[in-house]
C-alpha positions as CSV (number, residue, x, y, z in Angstrom):
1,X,129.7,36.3,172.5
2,X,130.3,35.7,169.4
3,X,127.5,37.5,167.1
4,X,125.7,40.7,168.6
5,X,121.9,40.6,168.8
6,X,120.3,43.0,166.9
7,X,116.8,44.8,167.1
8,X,115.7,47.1,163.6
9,X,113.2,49.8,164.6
10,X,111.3,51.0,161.6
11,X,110.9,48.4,158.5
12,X,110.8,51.3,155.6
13,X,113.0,50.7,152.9
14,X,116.1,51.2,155.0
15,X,115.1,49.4,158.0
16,X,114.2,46.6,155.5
17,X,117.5,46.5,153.9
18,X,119.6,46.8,156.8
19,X,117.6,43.4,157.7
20,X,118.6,41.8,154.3
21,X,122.1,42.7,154.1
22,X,122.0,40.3,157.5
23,X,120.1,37.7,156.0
24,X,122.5,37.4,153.2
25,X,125.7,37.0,155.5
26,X,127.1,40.8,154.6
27,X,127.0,40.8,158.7
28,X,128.8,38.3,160.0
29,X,129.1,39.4,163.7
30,X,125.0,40.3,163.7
31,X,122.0,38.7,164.1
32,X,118.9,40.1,164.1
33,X,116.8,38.2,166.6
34,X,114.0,41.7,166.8
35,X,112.0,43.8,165.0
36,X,110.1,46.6,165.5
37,X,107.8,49.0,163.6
38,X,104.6,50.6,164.6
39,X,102.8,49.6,161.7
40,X,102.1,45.9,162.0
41,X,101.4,44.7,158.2
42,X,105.6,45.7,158.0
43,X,106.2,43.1,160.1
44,X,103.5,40.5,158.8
45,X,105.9,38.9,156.6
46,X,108.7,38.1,159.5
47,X,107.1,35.2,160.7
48,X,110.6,33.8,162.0
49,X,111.8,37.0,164.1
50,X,110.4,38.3,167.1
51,X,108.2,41.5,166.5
52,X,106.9,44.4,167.9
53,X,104.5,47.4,167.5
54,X,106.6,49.5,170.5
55,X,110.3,50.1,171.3
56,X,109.7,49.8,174.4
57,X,108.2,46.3,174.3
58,X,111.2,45.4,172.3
59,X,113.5,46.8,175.4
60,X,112.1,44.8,178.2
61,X,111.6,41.3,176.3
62,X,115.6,41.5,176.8
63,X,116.3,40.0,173.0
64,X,118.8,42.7,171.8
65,X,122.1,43.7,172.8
66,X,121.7,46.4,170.2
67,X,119.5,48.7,167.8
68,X,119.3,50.3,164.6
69,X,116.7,53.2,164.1
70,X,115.3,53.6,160.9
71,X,112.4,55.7,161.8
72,X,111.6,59.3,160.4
73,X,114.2,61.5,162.0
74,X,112.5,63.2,165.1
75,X,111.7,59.9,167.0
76,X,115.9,59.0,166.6
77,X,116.6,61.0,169.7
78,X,113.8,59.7,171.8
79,X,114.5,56.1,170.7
80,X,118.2,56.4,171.0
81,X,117.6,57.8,175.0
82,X,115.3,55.0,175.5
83,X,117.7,52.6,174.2
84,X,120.4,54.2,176.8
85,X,118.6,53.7,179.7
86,X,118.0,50.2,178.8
87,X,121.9,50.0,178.5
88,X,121.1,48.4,175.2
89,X,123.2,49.9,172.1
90,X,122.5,52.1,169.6
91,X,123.3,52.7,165.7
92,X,121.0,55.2,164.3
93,X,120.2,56.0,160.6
94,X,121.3,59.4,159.5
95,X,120.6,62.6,160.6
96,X,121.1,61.8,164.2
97,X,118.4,64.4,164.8
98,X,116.7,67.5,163.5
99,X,118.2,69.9,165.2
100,X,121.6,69.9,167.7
101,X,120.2,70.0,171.2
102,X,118.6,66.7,170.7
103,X,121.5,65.4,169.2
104,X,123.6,66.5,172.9
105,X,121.2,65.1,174.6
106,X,121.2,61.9,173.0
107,X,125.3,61.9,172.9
108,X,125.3,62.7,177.3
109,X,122.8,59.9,177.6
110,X,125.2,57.5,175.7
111,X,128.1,58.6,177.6
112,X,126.1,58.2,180.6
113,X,124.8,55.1,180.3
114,X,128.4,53.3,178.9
115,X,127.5,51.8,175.8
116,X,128.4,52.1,172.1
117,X,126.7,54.7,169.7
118,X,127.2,55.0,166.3
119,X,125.4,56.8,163.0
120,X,124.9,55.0,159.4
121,X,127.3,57.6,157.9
122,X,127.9,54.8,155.3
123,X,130.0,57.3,152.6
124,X,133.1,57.2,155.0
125,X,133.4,53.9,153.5
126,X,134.4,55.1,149.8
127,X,137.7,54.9,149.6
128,X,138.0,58.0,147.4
129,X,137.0,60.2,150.2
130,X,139.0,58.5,152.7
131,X,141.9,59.1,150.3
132,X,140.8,63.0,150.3
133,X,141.1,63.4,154.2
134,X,144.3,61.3,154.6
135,X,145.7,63.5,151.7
136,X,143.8,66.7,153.4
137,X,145.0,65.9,156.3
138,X,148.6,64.9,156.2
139,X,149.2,68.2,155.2
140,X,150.0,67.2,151.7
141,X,147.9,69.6,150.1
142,X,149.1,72.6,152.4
143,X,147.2,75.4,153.7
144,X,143.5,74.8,152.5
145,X,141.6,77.8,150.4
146,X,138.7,76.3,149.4
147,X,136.0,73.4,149.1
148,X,133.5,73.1,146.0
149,X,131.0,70.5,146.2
150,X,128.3,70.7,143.9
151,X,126.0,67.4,144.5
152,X,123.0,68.0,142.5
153,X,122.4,64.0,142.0
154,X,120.3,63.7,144.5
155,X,117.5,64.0,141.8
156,X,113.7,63.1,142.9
157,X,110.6,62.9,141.5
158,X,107.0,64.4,143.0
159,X,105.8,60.7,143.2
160,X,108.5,60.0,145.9
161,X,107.1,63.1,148.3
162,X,103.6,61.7,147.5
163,X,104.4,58.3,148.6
164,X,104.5,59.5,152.4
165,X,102.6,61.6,154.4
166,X,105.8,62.7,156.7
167,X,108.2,63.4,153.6
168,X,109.0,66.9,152.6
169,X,106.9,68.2,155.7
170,X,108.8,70.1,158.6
171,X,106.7,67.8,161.7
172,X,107.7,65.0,159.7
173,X,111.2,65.0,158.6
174,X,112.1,68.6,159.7
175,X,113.3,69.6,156.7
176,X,114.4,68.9,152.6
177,X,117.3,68.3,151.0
178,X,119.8,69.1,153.2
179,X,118.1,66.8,156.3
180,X,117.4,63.6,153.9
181,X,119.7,63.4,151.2
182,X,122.5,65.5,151.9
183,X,123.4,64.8,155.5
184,X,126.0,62.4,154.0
185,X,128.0,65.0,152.2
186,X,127.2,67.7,154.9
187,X,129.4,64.7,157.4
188,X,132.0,64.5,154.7
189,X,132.5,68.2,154.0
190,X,133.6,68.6,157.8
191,X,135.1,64.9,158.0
192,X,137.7,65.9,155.0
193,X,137.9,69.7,155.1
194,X,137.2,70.8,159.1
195,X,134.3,72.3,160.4
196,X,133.5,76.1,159.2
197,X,132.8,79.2,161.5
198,X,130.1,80.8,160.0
199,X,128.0,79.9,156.6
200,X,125.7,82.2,154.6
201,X,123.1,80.1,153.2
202,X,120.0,80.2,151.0
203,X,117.1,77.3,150.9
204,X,114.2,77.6,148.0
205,X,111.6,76.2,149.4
206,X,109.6,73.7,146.8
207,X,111.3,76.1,144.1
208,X,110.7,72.5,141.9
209,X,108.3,70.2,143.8
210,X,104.9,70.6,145.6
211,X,106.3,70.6,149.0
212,X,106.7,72.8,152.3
213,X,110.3,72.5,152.5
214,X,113.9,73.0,150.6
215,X,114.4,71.5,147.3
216,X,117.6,73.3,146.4
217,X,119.9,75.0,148.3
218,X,123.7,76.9,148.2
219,X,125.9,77.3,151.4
220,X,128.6,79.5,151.8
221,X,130.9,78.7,154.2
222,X,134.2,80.6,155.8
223,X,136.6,79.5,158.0
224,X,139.3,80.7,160.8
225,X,142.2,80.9,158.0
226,X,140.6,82.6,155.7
227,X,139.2,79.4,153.5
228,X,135.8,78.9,152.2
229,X,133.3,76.3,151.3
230,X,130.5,76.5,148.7
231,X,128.2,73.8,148.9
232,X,125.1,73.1,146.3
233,X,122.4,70.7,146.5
234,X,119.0,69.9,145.1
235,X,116.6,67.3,144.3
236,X,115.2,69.2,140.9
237,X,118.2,68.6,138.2
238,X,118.9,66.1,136.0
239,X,121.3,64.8,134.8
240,X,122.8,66.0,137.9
241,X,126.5,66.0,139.0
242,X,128.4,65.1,142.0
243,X,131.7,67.1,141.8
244,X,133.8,67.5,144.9
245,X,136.7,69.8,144.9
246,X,139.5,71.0,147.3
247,X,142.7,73.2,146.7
248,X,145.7,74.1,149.0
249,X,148.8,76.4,148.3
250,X,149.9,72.8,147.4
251,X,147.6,71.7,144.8
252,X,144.1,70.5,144.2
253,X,142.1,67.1,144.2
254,X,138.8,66.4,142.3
255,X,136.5,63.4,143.4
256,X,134.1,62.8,140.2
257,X,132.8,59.7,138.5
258,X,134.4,57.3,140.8
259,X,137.8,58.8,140.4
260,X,140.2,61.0,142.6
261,X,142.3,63.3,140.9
262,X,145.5,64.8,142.5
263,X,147.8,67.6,141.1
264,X,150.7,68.2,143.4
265,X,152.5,71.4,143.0
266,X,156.4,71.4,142.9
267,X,156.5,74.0,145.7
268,X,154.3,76.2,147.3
269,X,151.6,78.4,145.2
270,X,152.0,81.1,148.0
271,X,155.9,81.0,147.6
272,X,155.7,80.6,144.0
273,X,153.3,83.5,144.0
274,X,156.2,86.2,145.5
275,X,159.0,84.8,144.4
276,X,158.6,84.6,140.6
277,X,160.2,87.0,138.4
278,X,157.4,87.1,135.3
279,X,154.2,87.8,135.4
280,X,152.4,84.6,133.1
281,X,153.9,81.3,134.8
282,X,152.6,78.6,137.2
283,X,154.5,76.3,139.6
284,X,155.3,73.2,138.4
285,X,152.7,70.1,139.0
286,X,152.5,66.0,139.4
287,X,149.7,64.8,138.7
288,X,148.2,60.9,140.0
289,X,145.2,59.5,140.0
290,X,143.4,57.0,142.1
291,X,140.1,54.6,141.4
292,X,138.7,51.8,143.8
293,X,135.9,50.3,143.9
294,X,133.4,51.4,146.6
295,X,132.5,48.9,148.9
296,X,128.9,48.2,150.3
297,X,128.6,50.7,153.0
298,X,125.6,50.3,155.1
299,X,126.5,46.4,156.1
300,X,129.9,47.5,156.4
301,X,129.0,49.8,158.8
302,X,126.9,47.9,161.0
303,X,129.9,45.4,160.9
304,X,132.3,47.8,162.0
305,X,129.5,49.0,164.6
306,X,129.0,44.8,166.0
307,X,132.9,44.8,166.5
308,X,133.0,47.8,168.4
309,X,131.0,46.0,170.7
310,X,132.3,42.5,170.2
311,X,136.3,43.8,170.5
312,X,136.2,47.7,170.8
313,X,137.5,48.3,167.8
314,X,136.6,51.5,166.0
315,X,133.1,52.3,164.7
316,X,133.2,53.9,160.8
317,X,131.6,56.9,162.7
318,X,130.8,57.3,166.5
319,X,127.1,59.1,167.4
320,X,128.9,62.3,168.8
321,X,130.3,63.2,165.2
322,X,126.4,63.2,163.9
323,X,126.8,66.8,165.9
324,X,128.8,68.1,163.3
325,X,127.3,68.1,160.2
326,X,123.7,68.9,161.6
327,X,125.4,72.0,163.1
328,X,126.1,72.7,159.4
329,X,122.9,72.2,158.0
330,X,121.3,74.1,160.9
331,X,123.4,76.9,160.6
332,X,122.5,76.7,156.5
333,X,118.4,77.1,158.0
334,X,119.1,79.8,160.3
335,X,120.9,81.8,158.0
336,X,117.8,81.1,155.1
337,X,115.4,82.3,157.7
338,X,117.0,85.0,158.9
339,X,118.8,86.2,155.7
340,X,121.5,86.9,157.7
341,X,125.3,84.9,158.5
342,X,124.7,82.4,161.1
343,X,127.5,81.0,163.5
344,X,128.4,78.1,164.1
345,X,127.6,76.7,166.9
346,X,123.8,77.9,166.2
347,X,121.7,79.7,168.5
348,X,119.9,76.8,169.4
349,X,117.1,78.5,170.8
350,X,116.4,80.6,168.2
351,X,116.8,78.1,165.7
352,X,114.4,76.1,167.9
353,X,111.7,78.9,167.2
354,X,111.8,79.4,163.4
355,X,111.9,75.4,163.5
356,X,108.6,75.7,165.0
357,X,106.5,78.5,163.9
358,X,107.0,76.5,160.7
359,X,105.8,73.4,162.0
360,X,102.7,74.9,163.4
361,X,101.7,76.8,160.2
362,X,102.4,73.8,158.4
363,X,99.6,72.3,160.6
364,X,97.3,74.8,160.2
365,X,97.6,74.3,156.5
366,X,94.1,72.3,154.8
367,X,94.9,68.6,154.1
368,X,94.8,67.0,150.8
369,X,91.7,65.7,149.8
């Protein structure tokens, strides 16, 4: 087999460009030979691929080796089980799933069933961030005190909440900001820097849009060694900014405007710190500087996905690691609701309950005229 076939579930605008980036040959190991969306005027327009108005028609016909899911985010777990027990492999649009115990569930039925599962985390590909976790990583920047990311570029206006009934609603997406646009950075935060234990968090709730859900939101995060993470998000600024910043007892790096900044101390701050004689000096510091262009991530992903399959090779990100940052951004609700630190792993069950006393009042809300 030289090409994987390839079913997209849910033609919205990423379903639809995950279909183009095919078309145009950014894919060469895919080929999409299904389609699926439960609104058939989506579909109208694919007159030369198979389509379908049910996943589960799309299993049986036997046309795909493979899926994507590009549907809103609660229906990923259900499709991806479905796609399981059809032995038929999965790569799902982030968030892997709204909150964690679907995400297990989805991860035993995968290992279960024996085939490949993988999550659009397309920002792995920058290479400026892969640069921060080899550097991170290595050791090169020591013993790590702190992570600053403050990505308020996620800027959106109230005509893209209007434009779906499902967006901005916890039934439809089952959350804001931090389960649609920042689940990317939420992955990278804990791909680069480790996962926290605990995070204090607070989530304004349509503090800048007409919406039931978060808008703009500030984590604080602490970890086993004594660092800390402070994460800050929101749809309501612009200009907005997308500054990422680490420091060890080593030195510091700054990811900003397509650009990673590295300043390498001489010797240890913590060393420097007790064995300096004066009172107004600083260890000594290199400084380098690295810029690449950022590749196309989402075909590169799927790419990377097809091989895995084709020649086990290594997806950009396997499906159990979508686990990780939702545990983030679940721990970031709890603690909102409950005003209170939340651990991490959550309570799942009580994170469960909030989740869903929400969703009914939100039901038992009048509907726009």
């Amino acid at each position: 087999m030289e090409k994987i076939r390839l079913g997209i579930i849910g033609m919205g605008n990423m379903g639809s460009g995950h279909f183009r980036n095919v078309q145009e040959g950014k894919c060469p190991s895919v080929e999409v030979t299904a389609l699926c969306d439960i609104n058939p005027e989506k579909l109208e327009k694919h007159k030369d691929v198979k389509c379908f108005t049910s996943s589960k028609e799309l299993f049986e016909s036997g046309l795909v080796d493979a899926v994507l899911i590009a549907v809103p985010h609660y229906d990923h777990p259900k499709i991806a089980i479905e796609a399981f027990n059809y032995k038929v492999h999965v790569l799902t649009e982030k968030p892997a799933g709204v909150y964690a115990r679907q995400v297990r569930e989805m991860n035993e039925a995968a290992k279960k069933s024996g085939v490949k599962f993988g999550i659009m985390f397309n920002q792995r590909t920058n290479p400026m961030y892969a640069k921060a976790k080899e550097i991170v990583q290595s050791g090169k920047l020591g013993e790590l005190k702190r992570l600053v990311w403050i990505i308020t570029n996620w800027y959106r206006t109230q005509a893209y909440y209007d434009s779906g009934s499902w967006r901005a609603t916890w039934n439809g997406e089952g959350g804001g900001v931090l389960l649609n646009q920042a689940p990317h950075n939420l992955d990278l935060w804990q791909w680069i820097f480790g996962m926290p234990k605990r995070v204090r968090a607070f989530c304004s709730i349509g503090k800048y849009h007409k919406i039931d859900v978060e808008d703009d939101v500030t984590i604080y995060g602490e970890y086993e060694n004594g660092a800390t993470a402070t994460f800050i998000s929101t749809t309501g600024e612009a200009p907005g900014t997308n500054r990422l910043e680490i420091s060890g007892d080593k030195g510091k790096i700054v990811i900003e405007e397509g650009k990673l900044k590295w300043w390498k101390l001489e010797e240890s701050e913590r060393e420097f710190c007790f064995s300096a004689t004066e009172g107004f000096v600083s260890p000594k510091v290199q400084y380098e500087e690295y810029s690449e262009k950022e590749p196309e991530g989402h075909p590169q992903v799927l790419e990377a996905f097809a091989q895995s399959i084709l020649n086990g090779t290594e997806m950009i990100a396997k499906g159990e690691e979508g686990l990780n940052s939702l545990s983030i951004s679940n721990a970031a609700y709890l603690s909102s609701w409950t005003n209170d630190w939340a651990e991490i792993p959550t309570d799942e069950a009580l994170f469960e309950k909030y989740l869903n006393d929400l969703c009914e009042k939100e039901k038992q809300k009048p509907q726009k005229k």
